[in-house]
DRENVEXDREN-284377 format. One line per 10 residues: number of its first residue (from 1); their letters; for each residue x, z, y of C-alpha. Coordinates in steps of 0.05 Angstrom, whole numbers, plus 32768, in hexadecimal, padded with zeros to 4 digits. Layout:
<pts>
NUM> A> X,Z,Y ~ ...
</pts>
This chain:
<pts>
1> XXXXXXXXXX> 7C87,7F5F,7B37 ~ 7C3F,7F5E,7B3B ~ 7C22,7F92,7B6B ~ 7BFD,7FD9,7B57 ~ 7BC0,7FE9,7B68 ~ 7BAE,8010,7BA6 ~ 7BB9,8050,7BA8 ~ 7B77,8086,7BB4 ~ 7B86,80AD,7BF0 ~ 7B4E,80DF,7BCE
11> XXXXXXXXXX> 7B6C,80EA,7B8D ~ 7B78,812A,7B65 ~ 7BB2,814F,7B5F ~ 7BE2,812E,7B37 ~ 7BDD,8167,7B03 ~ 7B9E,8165,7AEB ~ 7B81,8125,7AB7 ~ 7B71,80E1,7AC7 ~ 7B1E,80E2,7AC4 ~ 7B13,80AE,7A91
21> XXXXXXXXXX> 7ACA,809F,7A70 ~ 7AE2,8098,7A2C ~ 7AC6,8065,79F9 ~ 7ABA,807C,79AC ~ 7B14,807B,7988 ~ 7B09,8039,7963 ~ 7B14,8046,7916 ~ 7B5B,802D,7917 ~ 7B79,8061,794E ~ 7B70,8097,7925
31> XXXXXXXXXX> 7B93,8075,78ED ~ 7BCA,806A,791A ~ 7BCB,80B0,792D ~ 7BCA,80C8,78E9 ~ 7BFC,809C,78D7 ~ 7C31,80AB,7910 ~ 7C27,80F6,7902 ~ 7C44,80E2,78B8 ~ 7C7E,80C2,78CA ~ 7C8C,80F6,78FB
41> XXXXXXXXXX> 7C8B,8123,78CA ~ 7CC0,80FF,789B ~ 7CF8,810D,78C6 ~ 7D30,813B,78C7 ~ 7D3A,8172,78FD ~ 7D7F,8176,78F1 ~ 7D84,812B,7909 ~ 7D88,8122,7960 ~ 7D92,80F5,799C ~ 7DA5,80AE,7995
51> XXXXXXXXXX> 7DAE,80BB,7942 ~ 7D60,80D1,793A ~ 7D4A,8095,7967 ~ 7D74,8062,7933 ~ 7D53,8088,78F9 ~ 7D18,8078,791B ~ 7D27,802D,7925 ~ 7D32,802A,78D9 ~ 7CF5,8043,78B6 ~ 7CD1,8019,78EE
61> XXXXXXXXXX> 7CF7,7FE1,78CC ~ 7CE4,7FEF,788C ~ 7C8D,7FFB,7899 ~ 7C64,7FC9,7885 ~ 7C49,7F98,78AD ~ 7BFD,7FBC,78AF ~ 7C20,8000,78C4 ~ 7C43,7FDC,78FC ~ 7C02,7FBC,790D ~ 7BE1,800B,7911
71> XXXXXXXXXX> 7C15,8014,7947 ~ 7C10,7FE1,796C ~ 7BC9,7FDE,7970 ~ 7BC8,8026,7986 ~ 7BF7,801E,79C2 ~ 7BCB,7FDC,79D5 ~ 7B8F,8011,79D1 ~ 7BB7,8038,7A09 ~ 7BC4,7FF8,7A31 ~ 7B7D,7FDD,7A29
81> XXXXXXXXXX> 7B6C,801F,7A4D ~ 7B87,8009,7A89 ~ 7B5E,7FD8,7A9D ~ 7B27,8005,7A95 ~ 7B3C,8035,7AC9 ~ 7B5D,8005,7AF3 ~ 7BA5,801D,7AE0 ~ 7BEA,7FF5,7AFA ~ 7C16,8022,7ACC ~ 7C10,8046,7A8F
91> XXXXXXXXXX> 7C4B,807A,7A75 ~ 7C53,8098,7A3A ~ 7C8F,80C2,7A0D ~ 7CD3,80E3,7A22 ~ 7CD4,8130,7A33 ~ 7CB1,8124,7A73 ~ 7C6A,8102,7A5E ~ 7C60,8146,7A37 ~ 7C42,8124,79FC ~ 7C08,80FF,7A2C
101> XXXXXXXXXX> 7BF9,80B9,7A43 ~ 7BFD,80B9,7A8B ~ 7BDA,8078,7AB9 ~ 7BE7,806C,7B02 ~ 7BA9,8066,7B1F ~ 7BA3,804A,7B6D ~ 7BE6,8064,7B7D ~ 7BD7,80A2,7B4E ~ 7BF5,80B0,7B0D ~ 7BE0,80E2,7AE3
111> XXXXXXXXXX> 7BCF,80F5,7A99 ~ 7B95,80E6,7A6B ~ 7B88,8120,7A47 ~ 7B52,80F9,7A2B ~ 7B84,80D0,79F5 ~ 7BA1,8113,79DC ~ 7BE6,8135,79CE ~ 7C19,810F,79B1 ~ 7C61,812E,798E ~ 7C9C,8110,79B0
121> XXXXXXXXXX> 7CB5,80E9,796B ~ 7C73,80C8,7970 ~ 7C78,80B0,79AD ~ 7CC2,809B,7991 ~ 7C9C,806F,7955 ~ 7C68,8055,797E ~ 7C9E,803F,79B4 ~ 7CCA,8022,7983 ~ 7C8F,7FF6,795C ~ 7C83,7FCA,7990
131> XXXXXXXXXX> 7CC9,7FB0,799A ~ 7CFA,7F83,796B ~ 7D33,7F94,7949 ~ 7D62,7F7B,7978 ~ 7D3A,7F98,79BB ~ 7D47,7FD6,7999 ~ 7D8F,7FCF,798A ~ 7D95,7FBD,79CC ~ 7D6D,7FFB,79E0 ~ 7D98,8026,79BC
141> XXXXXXXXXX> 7DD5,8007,79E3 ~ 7DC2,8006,7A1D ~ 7D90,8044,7A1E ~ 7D5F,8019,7A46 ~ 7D36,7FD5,7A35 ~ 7D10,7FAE,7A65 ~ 7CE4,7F88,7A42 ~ 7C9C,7F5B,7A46 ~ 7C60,7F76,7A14 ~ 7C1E,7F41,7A06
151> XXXXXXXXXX> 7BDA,7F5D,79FC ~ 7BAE,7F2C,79D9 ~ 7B64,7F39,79EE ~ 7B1E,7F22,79CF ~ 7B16,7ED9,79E5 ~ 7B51,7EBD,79E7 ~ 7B6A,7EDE,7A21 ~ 7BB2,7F03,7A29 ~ 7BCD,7F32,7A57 ~ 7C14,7F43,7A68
161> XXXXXXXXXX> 7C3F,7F83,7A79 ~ 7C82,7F8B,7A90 ~ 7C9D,7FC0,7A6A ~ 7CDA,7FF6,7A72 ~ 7CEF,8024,7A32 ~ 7D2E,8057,7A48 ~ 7D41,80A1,7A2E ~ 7D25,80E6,7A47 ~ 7D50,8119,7A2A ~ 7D57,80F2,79EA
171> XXXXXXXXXX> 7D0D,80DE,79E7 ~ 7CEE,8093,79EE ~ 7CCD,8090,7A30 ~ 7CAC,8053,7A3F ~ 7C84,8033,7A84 ~ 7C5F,7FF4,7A7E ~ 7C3B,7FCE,7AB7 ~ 7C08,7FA2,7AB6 ~ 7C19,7F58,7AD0 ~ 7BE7,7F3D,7AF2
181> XXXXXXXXXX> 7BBF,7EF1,7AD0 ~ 7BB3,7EDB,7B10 ~ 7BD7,7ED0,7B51 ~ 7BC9,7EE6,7B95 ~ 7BB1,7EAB,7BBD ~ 7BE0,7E99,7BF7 ~ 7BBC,7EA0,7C2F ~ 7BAE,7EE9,7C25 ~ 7BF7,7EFC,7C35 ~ 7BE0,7EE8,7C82
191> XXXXXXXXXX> 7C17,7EC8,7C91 ~ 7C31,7E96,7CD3 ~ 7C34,7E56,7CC9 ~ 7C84,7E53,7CDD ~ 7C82,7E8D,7CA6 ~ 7C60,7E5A,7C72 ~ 7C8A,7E1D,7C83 ~ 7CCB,7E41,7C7A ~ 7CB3,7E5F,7C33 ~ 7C9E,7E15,7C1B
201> XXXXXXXXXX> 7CCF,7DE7,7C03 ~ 7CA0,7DAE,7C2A ~ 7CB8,7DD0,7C69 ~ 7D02,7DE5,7C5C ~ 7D26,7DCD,7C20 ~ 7D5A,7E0A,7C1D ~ 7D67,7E51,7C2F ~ 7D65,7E99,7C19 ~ 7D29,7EB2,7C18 ~ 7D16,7F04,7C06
211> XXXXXXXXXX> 7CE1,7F27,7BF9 ~ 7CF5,7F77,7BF7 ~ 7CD2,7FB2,7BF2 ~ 7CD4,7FF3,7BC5 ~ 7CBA,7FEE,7B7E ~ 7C72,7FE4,7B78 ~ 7C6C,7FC6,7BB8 ~ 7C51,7F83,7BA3 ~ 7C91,7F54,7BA4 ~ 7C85,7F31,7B66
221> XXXXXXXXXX> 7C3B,7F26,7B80 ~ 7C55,7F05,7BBE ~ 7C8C,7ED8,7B9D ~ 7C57,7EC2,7B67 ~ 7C2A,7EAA,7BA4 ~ 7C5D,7E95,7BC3 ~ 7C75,7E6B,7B90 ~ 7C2A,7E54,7B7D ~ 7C22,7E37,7BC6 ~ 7C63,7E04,7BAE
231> XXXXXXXXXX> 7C4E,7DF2,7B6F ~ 7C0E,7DD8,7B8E ~ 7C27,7DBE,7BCD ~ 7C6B,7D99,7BBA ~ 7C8A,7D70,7B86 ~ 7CC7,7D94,7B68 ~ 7CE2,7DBF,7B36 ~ 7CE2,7E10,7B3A ~ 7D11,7E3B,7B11 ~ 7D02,7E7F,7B0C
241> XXXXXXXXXX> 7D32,7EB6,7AF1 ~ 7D13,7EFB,7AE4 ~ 7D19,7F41,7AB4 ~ 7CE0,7F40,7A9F ~ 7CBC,7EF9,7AB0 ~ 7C77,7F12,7ACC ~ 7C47,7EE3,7ADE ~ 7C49,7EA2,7AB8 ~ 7C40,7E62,7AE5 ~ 7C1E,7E28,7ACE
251> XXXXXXXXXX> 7C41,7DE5,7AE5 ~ 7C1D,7DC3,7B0E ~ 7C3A,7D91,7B4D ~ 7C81,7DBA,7B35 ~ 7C9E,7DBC,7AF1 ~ 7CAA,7E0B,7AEB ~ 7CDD,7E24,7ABD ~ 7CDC,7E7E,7AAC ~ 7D1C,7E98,7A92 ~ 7D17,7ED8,7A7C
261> XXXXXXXXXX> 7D55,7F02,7A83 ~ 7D70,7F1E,7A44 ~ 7D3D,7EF0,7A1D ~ 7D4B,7EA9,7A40 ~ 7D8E,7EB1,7A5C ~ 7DBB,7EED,7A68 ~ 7DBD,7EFE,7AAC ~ 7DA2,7EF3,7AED ~ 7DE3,7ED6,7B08 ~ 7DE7,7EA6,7ACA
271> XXXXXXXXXX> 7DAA,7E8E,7AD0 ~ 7DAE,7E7C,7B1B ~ 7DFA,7E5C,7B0E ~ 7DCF,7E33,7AD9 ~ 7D9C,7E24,7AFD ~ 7DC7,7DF4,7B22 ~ 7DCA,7DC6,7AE6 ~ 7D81,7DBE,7AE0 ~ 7D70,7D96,7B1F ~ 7D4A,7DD5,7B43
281> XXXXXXXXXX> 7D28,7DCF,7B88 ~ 7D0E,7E1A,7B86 ~ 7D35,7E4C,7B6C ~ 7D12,7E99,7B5C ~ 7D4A,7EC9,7B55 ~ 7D1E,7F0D,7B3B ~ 7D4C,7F41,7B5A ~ 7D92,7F3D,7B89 ~ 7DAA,7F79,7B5A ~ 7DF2,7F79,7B5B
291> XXXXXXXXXX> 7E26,7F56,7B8B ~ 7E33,7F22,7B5F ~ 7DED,7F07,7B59 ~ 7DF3,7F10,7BAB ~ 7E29,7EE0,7BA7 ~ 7E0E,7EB4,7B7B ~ 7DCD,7EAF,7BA1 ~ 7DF4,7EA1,7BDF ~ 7E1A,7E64,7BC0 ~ 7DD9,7E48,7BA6
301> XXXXXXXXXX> 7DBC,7E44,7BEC ~ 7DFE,7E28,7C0F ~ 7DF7,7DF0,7BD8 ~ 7DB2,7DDD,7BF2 ~ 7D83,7E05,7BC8 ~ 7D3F,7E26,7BD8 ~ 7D4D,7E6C,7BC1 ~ 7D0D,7EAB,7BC0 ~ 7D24,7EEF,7BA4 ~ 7D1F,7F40,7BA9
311> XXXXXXXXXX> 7D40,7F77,7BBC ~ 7D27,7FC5,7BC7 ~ 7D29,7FCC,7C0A ~ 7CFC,7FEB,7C3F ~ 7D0F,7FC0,7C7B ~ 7D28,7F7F,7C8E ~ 7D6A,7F96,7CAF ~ 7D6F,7FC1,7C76 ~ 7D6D,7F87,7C47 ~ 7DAA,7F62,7C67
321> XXXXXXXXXX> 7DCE,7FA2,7C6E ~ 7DBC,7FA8,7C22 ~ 7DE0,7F6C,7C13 ~ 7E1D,7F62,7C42 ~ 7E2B,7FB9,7C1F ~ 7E24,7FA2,7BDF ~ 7E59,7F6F,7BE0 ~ 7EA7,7F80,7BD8 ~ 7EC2,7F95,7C17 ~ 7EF8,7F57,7C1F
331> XXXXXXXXXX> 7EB6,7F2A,7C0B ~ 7E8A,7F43,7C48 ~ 7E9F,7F1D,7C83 ~ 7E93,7EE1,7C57 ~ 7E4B,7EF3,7C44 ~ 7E36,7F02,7C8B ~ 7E45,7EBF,7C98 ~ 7E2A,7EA3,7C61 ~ 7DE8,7EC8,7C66 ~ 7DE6,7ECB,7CB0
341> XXXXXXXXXX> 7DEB,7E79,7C99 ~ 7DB7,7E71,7C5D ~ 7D7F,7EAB,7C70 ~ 7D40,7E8C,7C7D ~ 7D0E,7EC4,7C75 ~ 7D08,7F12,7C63 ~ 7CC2,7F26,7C51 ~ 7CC8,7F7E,7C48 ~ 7C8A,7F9B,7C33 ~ 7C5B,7FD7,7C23
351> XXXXXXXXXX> 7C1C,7FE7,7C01 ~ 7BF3,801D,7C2B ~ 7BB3,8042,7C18 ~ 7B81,802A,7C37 ~ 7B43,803E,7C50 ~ 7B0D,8024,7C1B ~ 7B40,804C,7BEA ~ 7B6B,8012,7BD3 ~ 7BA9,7FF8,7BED ~ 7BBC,7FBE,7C23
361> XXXXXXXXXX> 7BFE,7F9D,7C35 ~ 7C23,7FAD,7C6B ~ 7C61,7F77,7C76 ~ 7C9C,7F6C,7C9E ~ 7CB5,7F25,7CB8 ~ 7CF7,7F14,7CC2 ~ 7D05,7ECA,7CD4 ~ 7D4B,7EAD,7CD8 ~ 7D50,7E9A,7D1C ~ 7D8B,7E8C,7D40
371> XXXXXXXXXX> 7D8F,7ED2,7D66 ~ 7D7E,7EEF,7D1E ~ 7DB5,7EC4,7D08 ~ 7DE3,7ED4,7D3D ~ 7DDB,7F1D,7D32 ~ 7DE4,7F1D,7CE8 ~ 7E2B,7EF9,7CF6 ~ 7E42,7F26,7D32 ~ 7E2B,7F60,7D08 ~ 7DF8,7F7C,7D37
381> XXXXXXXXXX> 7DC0,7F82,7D04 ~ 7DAE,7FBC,7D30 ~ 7D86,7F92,7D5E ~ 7D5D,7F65,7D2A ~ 7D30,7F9D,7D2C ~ 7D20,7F81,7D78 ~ 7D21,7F42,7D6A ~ 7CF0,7F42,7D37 ~ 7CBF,7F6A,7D6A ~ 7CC6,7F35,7D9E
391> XXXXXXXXXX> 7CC1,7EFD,7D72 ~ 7C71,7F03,7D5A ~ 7C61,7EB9,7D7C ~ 7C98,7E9F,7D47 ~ 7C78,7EBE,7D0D ~ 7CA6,7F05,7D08 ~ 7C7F,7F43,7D0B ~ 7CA2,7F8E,7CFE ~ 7C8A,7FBE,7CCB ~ 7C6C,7FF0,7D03
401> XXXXXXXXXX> 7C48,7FB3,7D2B ~ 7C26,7FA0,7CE4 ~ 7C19,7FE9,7CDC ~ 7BF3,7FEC,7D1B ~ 7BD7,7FA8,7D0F ~ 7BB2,7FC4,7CCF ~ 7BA4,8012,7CF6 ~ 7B7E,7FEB,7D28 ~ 7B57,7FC4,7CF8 ~ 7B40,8005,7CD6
411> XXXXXXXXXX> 7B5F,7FF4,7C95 ~ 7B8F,8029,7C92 ~ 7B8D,8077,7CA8 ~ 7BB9,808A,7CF2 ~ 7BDA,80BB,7CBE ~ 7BF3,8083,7C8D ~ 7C07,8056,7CBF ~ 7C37,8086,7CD7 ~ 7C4E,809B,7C92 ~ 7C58,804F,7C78
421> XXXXXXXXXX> 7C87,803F,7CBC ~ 7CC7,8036,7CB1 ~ 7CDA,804C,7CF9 ~ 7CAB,8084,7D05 ~ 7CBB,8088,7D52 ~ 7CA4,803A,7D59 ~ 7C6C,8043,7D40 ~ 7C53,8084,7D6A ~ 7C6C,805B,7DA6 ~ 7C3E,8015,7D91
431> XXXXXXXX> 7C06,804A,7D79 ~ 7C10,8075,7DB8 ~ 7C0C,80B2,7D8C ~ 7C3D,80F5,7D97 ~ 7C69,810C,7D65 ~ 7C3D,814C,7D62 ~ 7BF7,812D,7D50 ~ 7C0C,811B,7D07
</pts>
């Protein structure tokens, strides 16, 4: 996913409003505002839940085309907004929003007061114009649609969101995130050479290769560069399987397929099983979500393929934990071996405040070497932790080393560089700090 801006270590209370220098409403939003007040008003109390939602979805279905247009303009006034205040997220509806617009701001989120009060049915409405008829049968299915939203601006220009609609006690919530139009160059991730030749297809042609960290963490940011370094390095072909597709690549030394899940094929392990039959040197697996797609991605690599996915986790011996757990308990002896086998590289990382008020990325390296190997197959994850301490010459560096790394270089506060560490006791020990001064 693309990365959020940094977070303001100075920032108000999450209570009070976002401080936003408001432009002049343009003419149409109070149109829209009048009109989502009427439509409100049209329906039933007696009707609840999933029933007043579908009642909803109908008399959507039956506005004209200029009322729709009121809507959706309106919510593209809200997202507009965003860029104006430097916003990575923008919520809005359910029983939690309490009628307002909230942005995260550098790590912040909190609501603009500014854009009003809003009723939850017309937050419902104004959810359920900007999606199809069969997103929202899906919606009402499933009670949860992830989905991509395009924001045409003056000029020509576009801008994407990756967007997420689910229930809050029977209201429409919905969270949308902008997608960044550019990518981060490559050499800002800072990484070895040994790290760079095992991520590039011109230096190994196959392996697992993950990039993990919570949400909002950056991973889609680093995939996208890492993927942009390929297609202008190597001739080949790159398939890339995600819910939503974020960044668009343009095709440049690789021929770059998206497939959206949901919109381009059905599933993530359907898409990689497919991907087989389309000649692929690079495979981009968005998210290791369930143990199938584990499996699946496993097979891909033992057949020769360059595979790059994701998974939430904190830590690199966390992430191979993650998988072996997630498979079937007669399956896991197999997929030690077979990961132990095909792991080429585990990048696990962290967006910290930093010092200028922003944020900065803190990373972990795993490489698949054969100790790393060795302990992955002997289950003894337990000492990769070591491993990757000792092994900085080869390109591996441990959360709390890169933690120091970026204390030292007066980037980051003493404070936050003990919060961000994944083994707080490390990191005292490398920082030389007691338990007692933090």
């Amino acid at each position: 996913m693309s990365s959020a801006p940094p977070q303001n270590p100075a920032a108000k209370p999450a209570a009070q409003a976002v401080p936003l220098i408001t432009p002049p409403e343009p003419p149409y939003l109070a149109e829209a505002k009048k009109l989502l007040k009427s439509l409100a008003g049209q329906l039933p109390s007696t009707v609840i839940g999933l029933e007043r939602q579908m009642m909803i979805g109908d008399m959507i279905g039956r506005m004209d085309e200029a009322d729709r247009e009121k809507l959706r303009s309106m919510l593209n006034y809200f997202l507009t907004k965003m860029f104006t205040v430097n916003a990575s997220d923008i919520d809005m509806g359910g029983y939690g929003s309490q009628g307002y617009v909230w942005y995260r701001i550098y790590g912040s989120k909190k609501p603009d007061k500014v854009l009003g009060q809003y009723a939850p049915d017309e937050m419902n409405i104004l959810i359920q114009s900007i999606i199809g008829d069969r997103q929202r049968s899906f919606l009402y299915e499933n009670r949860n649609l992830d989905f991509s939203h395009m924001l045409y601006l003056e000029g020509g220009e576009f801008r994407r969101f990756r967007a997420d609609a689910y229930f809050d006690l029977d209201q429409l919530a919905l969270n949308m995130r902008a997608i960044n139009n550019t990518v981060r160059p490559y050499k800002l991730l800072e990484l070895h050479p040994n790290v760079t030749r095992v991520l590039s297809l011109a230096g190994t042609k196959e392996g697992l290769c993950l990039v993990t960290g919570i949400t909002g963490s950056g991973k889609s940011s680093t995939l996208d560069a890492i993927i942009d370094a390929n297609n202008h390095s190597v001739d080949a072909h790159i398939v890339i399987i995600a819910s939503p597709i974020e960044y668009v690549h343009k095709s440049d030394r690789c021929i770059i397929r998206h497939r959206e899940v949901g919109r381009d094929v059905l599933s993530f392990k359907d898409g990689a099983v497919q991907a087989l039959r389309q000649d692929p040197d690079i495979i981009m697996i968005g998210e290791l979500r369930d143990p199938e797609t584990i499996l699946t991605a496993l097979e891909i690599t033992d057949s020769g393929h360059k595979v790059f996915s994701t998974l939430h986790t904190a830590s690199a011996v966390e992430s191979i934990d993650r998988i072996i757990g997630e498979t079937p308990p007669i399956e896991q002896e197999r997929v030690r071996n077979r990961l132990a086998d095909t792991l080429r590289c585990v990048i696990s990382q962290k967006l910290v405040p930093s010092l200028d008020g922003k944020r900065v990325l803190a990373k972990e390296i795993m490489l698949g070497t054969p100790s790393v190997r060795a302990a992955i197959k002997n289950n003894n994850t337990g000492e990769i932790y070591q491993m990757i301490s000792e092994g900085m010459e080869q390109g591996m560096i441990t959360m709390e080393q890169d933690l120091k790394r970026l204390y030292l270089q007066k980037k980051i506060s003493l404070e936050n560089a003990i919060n961000y560490a994944n083994n707080k006791r490390r990191i005292q020990q490398l920082l030389q700090v007691s338990p007692t001064e933090n």
